[in-house]
PDB file of N, CA, C and O in Angstrom:
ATOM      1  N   UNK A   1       0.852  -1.178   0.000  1.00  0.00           N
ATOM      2  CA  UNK A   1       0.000   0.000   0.000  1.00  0.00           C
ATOM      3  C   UNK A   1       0.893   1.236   0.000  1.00  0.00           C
ATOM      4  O   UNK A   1       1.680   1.342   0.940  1.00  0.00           O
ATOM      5  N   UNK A   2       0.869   2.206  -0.959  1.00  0.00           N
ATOM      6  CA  UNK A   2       1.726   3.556  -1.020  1.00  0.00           C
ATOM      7  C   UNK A   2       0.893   4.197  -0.538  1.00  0.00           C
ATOM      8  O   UNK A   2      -0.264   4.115  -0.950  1.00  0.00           O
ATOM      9  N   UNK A   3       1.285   5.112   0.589  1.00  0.00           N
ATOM     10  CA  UNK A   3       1.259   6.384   1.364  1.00  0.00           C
ATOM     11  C   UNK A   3       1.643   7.421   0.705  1.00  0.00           C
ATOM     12  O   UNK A   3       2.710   7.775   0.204  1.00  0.00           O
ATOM     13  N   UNK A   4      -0.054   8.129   0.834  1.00  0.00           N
ATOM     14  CA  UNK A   4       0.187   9.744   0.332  1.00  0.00           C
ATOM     15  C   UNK A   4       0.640  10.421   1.266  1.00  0.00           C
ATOM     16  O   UNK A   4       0.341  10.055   2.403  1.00  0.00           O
ATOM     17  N   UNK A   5       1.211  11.215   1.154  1.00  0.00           N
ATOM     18  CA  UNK A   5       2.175  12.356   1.719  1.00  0.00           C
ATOM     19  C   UNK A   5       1.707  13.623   1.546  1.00  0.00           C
ATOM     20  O   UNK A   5       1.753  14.171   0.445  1.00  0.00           O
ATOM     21  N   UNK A   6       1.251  14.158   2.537  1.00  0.00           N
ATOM     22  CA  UNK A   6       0.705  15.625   2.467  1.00  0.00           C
ATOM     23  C   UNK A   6       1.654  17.015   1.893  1.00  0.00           C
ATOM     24  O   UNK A   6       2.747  16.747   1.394  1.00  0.00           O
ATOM     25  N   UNK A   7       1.364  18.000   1.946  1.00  0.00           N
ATOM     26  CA  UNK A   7       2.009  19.147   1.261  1.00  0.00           C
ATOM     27  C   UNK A   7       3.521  19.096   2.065  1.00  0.00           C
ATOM     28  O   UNK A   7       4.657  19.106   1.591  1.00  0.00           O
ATOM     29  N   UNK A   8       3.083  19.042   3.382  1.00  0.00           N
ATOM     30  CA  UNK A   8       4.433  19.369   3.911  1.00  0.00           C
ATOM     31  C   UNK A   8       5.257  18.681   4.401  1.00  0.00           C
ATOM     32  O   UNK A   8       6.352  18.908   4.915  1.00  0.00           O
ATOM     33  N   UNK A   9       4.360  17.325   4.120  1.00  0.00           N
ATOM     34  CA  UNK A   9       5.815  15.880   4.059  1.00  0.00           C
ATOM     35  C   UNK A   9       6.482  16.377   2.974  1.00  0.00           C
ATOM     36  O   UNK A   9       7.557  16.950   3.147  1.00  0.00           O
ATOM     37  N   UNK A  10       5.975  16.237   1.793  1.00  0.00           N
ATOM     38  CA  UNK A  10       6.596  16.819   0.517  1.00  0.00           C
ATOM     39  C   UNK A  10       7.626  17.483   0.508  1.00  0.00           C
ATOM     40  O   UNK A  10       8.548  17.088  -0.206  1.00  0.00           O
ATOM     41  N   UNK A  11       7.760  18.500   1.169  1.00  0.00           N
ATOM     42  CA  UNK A  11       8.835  19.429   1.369  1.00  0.00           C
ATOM     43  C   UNK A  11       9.658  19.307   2.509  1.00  0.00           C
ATOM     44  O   UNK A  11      10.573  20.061   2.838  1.00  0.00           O
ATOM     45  N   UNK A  12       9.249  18.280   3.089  1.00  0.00           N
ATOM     46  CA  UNK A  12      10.211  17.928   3.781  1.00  0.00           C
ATOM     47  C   UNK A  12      10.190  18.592   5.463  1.00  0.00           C
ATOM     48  O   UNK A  12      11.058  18.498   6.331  1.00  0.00           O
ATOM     49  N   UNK A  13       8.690  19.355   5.509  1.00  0.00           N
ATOM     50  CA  UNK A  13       8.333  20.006   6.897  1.00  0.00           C
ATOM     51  C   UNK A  13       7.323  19.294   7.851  1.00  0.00           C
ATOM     52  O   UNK A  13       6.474  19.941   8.463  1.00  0.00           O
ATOM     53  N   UNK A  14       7.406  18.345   7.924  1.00  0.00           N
ATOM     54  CA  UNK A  14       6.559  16.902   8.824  1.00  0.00           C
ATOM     55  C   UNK A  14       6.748  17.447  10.052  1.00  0.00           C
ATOM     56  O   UNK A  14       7.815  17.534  10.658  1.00  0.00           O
ATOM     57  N   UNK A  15       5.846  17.751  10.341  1.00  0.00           N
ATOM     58  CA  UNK A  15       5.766  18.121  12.305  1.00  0.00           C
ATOM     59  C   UNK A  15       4.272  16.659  12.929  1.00  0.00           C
ATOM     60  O   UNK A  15       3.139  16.277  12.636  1.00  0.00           O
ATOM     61  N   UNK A  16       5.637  16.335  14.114  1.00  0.00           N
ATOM     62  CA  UNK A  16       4.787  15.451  14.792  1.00  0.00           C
ATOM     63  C   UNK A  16       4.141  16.107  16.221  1.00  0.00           C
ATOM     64  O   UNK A  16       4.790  16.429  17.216  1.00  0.00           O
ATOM     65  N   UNK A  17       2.505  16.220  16.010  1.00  0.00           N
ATOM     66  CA  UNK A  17       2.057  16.728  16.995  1.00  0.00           C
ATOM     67  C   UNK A  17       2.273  16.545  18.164  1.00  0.00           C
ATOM     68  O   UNK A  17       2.000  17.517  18.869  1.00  0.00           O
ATOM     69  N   UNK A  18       2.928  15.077  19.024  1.00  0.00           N
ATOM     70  CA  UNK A  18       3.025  14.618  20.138  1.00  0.00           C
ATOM     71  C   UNK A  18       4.030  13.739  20.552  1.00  0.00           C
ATOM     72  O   UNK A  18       4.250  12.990  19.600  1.00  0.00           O
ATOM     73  N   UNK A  19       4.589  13.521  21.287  1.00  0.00           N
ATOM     74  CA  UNK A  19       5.690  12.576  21.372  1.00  0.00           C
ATOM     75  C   UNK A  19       6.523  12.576  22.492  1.00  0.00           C
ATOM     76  O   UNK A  19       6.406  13.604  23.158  1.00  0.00           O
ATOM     77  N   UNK A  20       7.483  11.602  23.005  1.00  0.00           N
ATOM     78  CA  UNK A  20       8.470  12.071  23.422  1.00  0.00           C
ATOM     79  C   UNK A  20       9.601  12.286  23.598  1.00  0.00           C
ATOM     80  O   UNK A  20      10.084  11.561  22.728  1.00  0.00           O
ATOM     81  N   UNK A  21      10.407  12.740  24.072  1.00  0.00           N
ATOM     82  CA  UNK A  21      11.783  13.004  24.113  1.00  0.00           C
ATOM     83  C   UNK A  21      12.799  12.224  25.151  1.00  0.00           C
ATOM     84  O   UNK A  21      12.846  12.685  26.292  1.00  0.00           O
ATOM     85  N   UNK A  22      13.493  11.249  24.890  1.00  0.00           N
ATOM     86  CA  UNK A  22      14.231  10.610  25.849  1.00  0.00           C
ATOM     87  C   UNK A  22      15.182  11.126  26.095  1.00  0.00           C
ATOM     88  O   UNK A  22      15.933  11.043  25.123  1.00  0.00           O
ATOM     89  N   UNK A  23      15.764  11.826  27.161  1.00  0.00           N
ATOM     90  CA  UNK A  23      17.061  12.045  27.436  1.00  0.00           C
ATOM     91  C   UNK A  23      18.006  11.278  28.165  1.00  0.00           C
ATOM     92  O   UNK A  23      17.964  11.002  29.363  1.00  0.00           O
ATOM     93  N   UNK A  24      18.878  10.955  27.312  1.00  0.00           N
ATOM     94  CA  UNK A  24      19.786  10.109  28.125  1.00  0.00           C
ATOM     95  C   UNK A  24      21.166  10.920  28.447  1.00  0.00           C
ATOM     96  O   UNK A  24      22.275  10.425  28.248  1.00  0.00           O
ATOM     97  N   UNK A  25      20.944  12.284  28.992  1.00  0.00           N
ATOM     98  CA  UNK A  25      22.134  12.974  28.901  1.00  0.00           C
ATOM     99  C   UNK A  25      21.841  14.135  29.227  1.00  0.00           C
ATOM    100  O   UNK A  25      20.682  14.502  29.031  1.00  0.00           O
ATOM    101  N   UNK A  26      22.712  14.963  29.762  1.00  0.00           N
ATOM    102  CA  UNK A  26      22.451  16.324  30.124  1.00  0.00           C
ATOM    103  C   UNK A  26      22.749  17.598  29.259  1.00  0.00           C
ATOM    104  O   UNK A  26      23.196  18.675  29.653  1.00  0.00           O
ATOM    105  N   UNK A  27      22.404  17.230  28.008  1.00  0.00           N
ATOM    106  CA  UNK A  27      22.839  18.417  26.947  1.00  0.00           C
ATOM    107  C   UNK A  27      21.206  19.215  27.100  1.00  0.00           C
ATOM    108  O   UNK A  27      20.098  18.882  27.521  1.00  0.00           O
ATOM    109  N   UNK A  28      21.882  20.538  26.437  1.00  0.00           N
ATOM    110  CA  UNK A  28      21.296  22.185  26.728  1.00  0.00           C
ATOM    111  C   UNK A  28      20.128  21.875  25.701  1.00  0.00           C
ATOM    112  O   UNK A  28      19.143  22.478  26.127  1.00  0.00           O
ATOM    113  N   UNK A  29      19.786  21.157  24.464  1.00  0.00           N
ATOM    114  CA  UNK A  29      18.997  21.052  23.452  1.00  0.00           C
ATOM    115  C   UNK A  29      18.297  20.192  23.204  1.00  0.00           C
ATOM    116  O   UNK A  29      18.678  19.045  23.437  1.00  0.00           O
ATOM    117  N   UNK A  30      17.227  20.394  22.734  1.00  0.00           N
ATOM    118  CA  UNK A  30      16.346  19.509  22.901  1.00  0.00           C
ATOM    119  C   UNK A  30      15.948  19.225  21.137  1.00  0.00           C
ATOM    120  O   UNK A  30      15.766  20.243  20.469  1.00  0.00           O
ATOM    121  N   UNK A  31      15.839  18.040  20.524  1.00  0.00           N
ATOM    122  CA  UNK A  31      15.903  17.830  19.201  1.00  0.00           C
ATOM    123  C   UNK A  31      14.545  17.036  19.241  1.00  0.00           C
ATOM    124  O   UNK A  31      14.543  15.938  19.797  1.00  0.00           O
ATOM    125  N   UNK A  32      13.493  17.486  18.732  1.00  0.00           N
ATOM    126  CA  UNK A  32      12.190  16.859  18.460  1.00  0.00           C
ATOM    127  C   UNK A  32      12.220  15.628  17.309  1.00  0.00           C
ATOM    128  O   UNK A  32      12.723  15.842  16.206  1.00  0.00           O
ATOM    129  N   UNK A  33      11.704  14.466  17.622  1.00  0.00           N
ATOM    130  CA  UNK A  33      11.830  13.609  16.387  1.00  0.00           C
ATOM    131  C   UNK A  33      11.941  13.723  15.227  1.00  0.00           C
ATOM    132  O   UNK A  33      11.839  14.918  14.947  1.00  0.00           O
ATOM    133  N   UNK A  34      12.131  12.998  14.190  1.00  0.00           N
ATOM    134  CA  UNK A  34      12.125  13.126  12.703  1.00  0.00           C
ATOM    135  C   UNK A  34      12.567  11.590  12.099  1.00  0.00           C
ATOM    136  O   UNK A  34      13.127  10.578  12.519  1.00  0.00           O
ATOM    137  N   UNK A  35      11.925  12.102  10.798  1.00  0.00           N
ATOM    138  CA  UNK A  35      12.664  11.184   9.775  1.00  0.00           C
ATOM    139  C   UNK A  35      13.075  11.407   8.847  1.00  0.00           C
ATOM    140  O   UNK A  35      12.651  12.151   7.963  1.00  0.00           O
ATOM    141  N   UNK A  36      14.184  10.652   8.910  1.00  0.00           N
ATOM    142  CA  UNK A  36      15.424  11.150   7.886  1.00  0.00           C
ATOM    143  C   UNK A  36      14.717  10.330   6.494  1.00  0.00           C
ATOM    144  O   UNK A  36      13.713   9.621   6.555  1.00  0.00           O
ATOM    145  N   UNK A  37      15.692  10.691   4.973  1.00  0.00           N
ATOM    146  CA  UNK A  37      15.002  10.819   4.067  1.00  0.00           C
ATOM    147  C   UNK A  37      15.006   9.466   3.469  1.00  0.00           C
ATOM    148  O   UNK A  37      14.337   9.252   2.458  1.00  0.00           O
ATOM    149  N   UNK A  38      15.656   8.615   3.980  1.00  0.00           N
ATOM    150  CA  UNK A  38      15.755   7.361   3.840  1.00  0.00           C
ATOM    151  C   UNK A  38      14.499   6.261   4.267  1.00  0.00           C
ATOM    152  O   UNK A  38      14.289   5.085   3.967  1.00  0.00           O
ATOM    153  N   UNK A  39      13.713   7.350   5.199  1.00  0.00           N
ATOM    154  CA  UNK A  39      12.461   6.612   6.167  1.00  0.00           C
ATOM    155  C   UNK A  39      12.614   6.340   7.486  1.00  0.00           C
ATOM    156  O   UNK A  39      11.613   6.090   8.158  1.00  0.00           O
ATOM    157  N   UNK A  40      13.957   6.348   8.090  1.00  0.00           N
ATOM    158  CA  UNK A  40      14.487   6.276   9.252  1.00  0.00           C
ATOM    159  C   UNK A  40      13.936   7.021  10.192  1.00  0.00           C
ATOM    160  O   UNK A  40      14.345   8.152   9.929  1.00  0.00           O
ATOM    161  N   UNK A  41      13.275   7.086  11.105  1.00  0.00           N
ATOM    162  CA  UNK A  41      12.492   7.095  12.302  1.00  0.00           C
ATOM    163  C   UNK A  41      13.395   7.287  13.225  1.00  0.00           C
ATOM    164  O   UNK A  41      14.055   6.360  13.693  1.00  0.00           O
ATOM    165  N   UNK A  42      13.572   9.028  13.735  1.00  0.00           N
ATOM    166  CA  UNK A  42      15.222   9.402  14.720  1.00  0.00           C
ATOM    167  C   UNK A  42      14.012   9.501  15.952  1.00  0.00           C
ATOM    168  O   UNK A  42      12.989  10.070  15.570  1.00  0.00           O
ATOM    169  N   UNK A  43      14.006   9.142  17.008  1.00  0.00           N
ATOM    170  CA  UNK A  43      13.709   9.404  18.495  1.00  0.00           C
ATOM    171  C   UNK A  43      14.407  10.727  19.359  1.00  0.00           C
ATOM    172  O   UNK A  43      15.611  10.904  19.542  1.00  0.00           O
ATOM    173  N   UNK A  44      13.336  11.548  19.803  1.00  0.00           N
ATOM    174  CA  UNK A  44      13.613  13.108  20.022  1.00  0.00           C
ATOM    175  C   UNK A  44      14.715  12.756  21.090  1.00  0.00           C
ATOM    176  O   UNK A  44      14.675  11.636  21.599  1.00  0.00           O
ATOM    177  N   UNK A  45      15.638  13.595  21.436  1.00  0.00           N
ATOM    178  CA  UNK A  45      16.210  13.498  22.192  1.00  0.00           C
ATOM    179  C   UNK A  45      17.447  14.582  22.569  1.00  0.00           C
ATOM    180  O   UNK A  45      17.832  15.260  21.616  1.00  0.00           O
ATOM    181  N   UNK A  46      17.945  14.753  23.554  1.00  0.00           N
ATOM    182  CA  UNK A  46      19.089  15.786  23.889  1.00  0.00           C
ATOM    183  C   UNK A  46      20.164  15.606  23.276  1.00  0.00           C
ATOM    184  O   UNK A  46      20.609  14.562  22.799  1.00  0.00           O
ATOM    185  N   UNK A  47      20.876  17.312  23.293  1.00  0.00           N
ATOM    186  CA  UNK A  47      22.602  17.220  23.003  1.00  0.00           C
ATOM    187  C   UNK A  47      23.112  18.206  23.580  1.00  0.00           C
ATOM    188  O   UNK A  47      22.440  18.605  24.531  1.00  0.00           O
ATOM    189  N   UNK A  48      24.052  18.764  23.376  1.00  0.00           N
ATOM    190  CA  UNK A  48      24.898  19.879  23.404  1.00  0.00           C
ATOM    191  C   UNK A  48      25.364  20.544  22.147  1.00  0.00           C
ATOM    192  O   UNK A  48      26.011  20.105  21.197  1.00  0.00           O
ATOM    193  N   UNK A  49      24.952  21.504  22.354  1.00  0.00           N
ATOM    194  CA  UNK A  49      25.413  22.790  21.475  1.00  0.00           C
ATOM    195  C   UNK A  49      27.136  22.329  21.029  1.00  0.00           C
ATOM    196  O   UNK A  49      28.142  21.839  21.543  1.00  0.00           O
ATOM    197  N   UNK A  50      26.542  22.980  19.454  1.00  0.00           N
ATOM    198  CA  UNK A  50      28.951  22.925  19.110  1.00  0.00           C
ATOM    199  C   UNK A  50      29.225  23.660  19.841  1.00  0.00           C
ATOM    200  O   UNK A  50      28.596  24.514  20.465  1.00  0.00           O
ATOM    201  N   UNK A  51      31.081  23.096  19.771  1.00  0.00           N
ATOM    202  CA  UNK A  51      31.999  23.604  20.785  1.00  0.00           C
ATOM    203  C   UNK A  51      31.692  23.410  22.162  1.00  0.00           C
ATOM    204  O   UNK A  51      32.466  23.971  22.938  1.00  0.00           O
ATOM    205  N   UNK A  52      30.733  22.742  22.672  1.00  0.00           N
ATOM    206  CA  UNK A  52      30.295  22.564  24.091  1.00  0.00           C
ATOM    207  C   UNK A  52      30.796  21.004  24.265  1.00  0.00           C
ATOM    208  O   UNK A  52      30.582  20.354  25.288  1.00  0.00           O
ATOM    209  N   UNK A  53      31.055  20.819  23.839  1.00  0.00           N
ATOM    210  CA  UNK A  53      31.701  19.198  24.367  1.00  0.00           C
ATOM    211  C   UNK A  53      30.392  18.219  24.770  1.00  0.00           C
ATOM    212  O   UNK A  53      29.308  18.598  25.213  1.00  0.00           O
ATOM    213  N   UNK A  54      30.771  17.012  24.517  1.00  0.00           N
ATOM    214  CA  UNK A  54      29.865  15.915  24.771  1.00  0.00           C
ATOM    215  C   UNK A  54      29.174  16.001  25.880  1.00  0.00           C
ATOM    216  O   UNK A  54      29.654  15.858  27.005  1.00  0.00           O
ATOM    217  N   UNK A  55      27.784  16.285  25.573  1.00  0.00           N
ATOM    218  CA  UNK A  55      26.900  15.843  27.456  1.00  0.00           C
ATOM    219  C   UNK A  55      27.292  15.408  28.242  1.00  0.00           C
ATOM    220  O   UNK A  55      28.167  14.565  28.049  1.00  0.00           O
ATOM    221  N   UNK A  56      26.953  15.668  29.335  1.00  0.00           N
ATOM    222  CA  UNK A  56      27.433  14.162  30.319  1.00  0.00           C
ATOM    223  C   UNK A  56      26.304  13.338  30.438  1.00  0.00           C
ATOM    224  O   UNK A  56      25.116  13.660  30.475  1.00  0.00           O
ATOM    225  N   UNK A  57      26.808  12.279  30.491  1.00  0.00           N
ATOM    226  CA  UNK A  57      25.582  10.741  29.882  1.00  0.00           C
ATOM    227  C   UNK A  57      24.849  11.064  31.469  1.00  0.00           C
ATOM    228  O   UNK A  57      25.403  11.731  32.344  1.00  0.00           O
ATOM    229  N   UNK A  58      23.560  10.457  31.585  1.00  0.00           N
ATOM    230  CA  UNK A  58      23.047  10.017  32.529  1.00  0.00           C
ATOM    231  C   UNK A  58      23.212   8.522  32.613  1.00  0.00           C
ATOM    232  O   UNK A  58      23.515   7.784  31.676  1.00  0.00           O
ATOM    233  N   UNK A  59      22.945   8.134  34.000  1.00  0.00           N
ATOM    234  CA  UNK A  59      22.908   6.812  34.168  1.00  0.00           C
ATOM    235  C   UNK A  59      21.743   6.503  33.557  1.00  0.00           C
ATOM    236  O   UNK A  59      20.812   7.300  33.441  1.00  0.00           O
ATOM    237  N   UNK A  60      21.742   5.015  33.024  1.00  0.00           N
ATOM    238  CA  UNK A  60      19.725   4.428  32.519  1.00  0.00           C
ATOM    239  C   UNK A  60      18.628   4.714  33.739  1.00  0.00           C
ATOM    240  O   UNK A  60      17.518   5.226  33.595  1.00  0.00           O
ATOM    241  N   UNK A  61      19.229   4.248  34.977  1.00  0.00           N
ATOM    242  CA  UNK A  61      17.997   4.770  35.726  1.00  0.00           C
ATOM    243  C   UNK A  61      17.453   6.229  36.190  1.00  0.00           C
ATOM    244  O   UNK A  61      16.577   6.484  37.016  1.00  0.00           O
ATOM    245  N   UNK A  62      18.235   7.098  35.409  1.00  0.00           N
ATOM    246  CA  UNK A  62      17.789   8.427  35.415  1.00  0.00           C
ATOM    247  C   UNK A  62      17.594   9.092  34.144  1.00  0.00           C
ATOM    248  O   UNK A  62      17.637  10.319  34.232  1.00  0.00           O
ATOM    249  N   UNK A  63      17.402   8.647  33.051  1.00  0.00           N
ATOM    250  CA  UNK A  63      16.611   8.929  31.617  1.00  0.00           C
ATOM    251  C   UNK A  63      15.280   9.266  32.198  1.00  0.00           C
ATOM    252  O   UNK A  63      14.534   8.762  33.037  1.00  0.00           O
ATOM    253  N   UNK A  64      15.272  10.418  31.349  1.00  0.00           N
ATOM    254  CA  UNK A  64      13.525  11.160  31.432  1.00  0.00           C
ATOM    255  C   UNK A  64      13.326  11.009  30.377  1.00  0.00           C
ATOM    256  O   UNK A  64      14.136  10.898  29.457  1.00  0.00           O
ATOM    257  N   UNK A  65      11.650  10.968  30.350  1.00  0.00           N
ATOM    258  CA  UNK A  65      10.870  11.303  29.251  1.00  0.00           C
ATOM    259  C   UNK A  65      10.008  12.850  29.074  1.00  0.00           C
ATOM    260  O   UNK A  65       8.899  13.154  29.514  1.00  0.00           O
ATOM    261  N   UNK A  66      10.595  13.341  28.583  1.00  0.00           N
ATOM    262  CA  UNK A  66      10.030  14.640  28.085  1.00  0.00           C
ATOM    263  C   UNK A  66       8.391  14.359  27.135  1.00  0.00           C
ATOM    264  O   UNK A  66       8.500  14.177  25.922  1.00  0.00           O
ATOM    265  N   UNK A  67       7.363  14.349  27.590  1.00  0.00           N
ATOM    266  CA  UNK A  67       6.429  14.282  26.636  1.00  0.00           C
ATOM    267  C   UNK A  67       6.468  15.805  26.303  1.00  0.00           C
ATOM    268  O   UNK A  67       6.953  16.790  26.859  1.00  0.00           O
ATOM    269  N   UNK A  68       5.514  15.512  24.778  1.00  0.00           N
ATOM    270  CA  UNK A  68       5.453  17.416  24.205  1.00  0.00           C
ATOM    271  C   UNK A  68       3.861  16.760  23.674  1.00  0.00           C
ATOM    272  O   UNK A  68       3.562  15.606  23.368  1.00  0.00           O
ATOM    273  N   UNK A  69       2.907  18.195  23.722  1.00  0.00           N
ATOM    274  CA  UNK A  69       2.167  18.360  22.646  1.00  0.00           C
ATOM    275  C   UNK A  69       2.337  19.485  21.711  1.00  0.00           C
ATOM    276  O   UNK A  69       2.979  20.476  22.057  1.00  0.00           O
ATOM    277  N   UNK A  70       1.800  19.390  20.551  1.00  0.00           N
ATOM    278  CA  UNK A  70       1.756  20.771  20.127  1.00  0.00           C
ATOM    279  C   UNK A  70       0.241  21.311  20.395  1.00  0.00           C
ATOM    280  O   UNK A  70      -0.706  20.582  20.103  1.00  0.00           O
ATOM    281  N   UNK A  71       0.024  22.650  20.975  1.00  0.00           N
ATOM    282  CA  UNK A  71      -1.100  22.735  21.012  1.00  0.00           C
ATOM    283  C   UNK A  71      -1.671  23.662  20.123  1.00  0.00           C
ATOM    284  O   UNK A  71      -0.868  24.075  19.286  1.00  0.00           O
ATOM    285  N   UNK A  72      -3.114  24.239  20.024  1.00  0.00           N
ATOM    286  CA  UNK A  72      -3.679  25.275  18.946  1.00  0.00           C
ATOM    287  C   UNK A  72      -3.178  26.306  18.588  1.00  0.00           C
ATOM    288  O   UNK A  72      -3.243  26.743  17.439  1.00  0.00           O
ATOM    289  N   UNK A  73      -2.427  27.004  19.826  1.00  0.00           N
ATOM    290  CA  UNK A  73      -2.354  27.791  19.983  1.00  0.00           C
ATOM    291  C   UNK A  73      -1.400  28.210  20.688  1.00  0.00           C
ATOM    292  O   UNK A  73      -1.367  27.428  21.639  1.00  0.00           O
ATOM    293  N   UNK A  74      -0.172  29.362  20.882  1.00  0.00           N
ATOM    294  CA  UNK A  74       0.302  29.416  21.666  1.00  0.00           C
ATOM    295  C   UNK A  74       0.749  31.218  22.316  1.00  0.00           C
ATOM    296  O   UNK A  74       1.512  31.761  23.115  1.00  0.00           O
ATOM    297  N   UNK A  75      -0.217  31.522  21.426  1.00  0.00           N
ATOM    298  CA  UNK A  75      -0.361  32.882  21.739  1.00  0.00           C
ATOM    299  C   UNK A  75      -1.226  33.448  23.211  1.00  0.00           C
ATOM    300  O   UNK A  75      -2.434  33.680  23.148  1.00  0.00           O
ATOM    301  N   UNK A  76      -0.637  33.584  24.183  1.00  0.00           N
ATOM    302  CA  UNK A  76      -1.378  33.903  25.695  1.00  0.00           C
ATOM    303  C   UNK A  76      -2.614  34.911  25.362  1.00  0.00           C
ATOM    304  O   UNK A  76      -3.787  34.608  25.580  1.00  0.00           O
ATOM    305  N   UNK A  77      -2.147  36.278  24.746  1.00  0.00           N
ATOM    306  CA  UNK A  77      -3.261  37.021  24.518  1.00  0.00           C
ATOM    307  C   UNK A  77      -3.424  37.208  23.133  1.00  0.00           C
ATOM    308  O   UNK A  77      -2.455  37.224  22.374  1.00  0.00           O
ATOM    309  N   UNK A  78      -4.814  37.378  22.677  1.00  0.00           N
ATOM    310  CA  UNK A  78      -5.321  37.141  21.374  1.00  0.00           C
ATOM    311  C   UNK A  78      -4.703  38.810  20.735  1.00  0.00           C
ATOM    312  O   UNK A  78      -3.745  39.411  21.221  1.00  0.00           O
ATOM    313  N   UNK A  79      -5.646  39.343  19.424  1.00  0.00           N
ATOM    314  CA  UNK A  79      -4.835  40.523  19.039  1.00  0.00           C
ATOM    315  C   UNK A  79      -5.856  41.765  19.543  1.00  0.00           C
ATOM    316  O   UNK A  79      -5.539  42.937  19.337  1.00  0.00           O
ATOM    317  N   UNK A  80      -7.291  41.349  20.318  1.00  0.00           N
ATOM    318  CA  UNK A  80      -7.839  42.141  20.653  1.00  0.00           C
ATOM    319  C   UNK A  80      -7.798  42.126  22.054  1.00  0.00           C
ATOM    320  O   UNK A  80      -8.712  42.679  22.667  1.00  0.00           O
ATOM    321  N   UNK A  81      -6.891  41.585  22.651  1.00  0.00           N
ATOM    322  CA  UNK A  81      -7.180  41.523  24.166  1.00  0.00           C
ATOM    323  C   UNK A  81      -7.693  40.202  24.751  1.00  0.00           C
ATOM    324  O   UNK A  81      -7.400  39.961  25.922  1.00  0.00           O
ATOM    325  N   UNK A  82      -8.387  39.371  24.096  1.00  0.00           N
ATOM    326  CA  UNK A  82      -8.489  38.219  24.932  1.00  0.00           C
ATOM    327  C   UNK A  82      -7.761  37.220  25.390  1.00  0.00           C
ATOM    328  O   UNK A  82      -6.747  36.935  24.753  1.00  0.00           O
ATOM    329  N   UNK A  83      -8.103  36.440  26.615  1.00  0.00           N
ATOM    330  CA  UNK A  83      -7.940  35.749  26.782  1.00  0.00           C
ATOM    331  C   UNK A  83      -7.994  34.127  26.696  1.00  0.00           C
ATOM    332  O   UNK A  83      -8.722  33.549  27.504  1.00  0.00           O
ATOM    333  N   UNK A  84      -7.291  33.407  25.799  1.00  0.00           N
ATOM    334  CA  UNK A  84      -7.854  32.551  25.399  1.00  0.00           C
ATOM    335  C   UNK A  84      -7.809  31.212  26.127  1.00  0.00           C
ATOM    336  O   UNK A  84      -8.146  30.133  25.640  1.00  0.00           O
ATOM    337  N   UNK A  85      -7.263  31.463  27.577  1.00  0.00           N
ATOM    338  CA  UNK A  85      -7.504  30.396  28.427  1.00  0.00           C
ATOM    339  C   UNK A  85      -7.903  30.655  29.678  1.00  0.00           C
ATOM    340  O   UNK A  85      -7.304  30.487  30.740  1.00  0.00           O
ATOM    341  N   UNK A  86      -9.059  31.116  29.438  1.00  0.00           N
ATOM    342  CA  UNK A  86     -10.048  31.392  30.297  1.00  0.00           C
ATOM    343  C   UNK A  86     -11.425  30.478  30.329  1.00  0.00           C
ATOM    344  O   UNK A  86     -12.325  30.745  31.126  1.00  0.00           O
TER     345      UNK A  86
END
C-alpha cells in the first residue's frame, strides 16, 4: 500500500504533533523527532550545542521522558485583548 504524503511531508516540513523526548544525557537542546530521508524514524532526544563538548551521559535509571504536545495555539493574549484560556 503507497502512502500519500501531504504538502508538507513533501517538502520535507513533517511536524509530529506529540511525542516524546528521551534524554539520556544532560545536553542544553532539545531535538524533536524526525525522519530522515531514507524513512528512518530518529527518536527526540538531547545534546549539546557545538563547541560545548559531549553531554554528560546520565545513568539508565535516570533517563527522562520529556512528553510534548503541540497545542492550537500558543499565543497567551489574542490581538484584541483576549484571553484565550479562560
Amino acid at each position: 500500500m503507497k502512502r500519500i504524503l501531504s504538502e508538507a511531508e513533501k517538502s520535507g516540513n513533517t511536524l509530529w504533533r506529540r511525542g516524546t523526548i528521551l534524554s539520556k544525557n544532560h545536553g542544553r537542546i532539545v531535538v524533536l523527532p524526525y525522519e530522515k530521508e531514507n524513512g528512518e524514524f530518529v527518536q527526540g532526544h538531547t545534546k549539546n550545542a557545538p563547541h560545548d563538548g559531549k553531554a554528560k551521559p546520565r545513568h539508565p535509571k535516570e533517563y527522562v521522558n520529556l512528553p510534548y504536545e503541540v497545542l492550537e495555539d500558543d499565543l497567551m493574549i489574542g490581538l484584541f485583548g483576549e484571553l484565550k484560556y479562560e
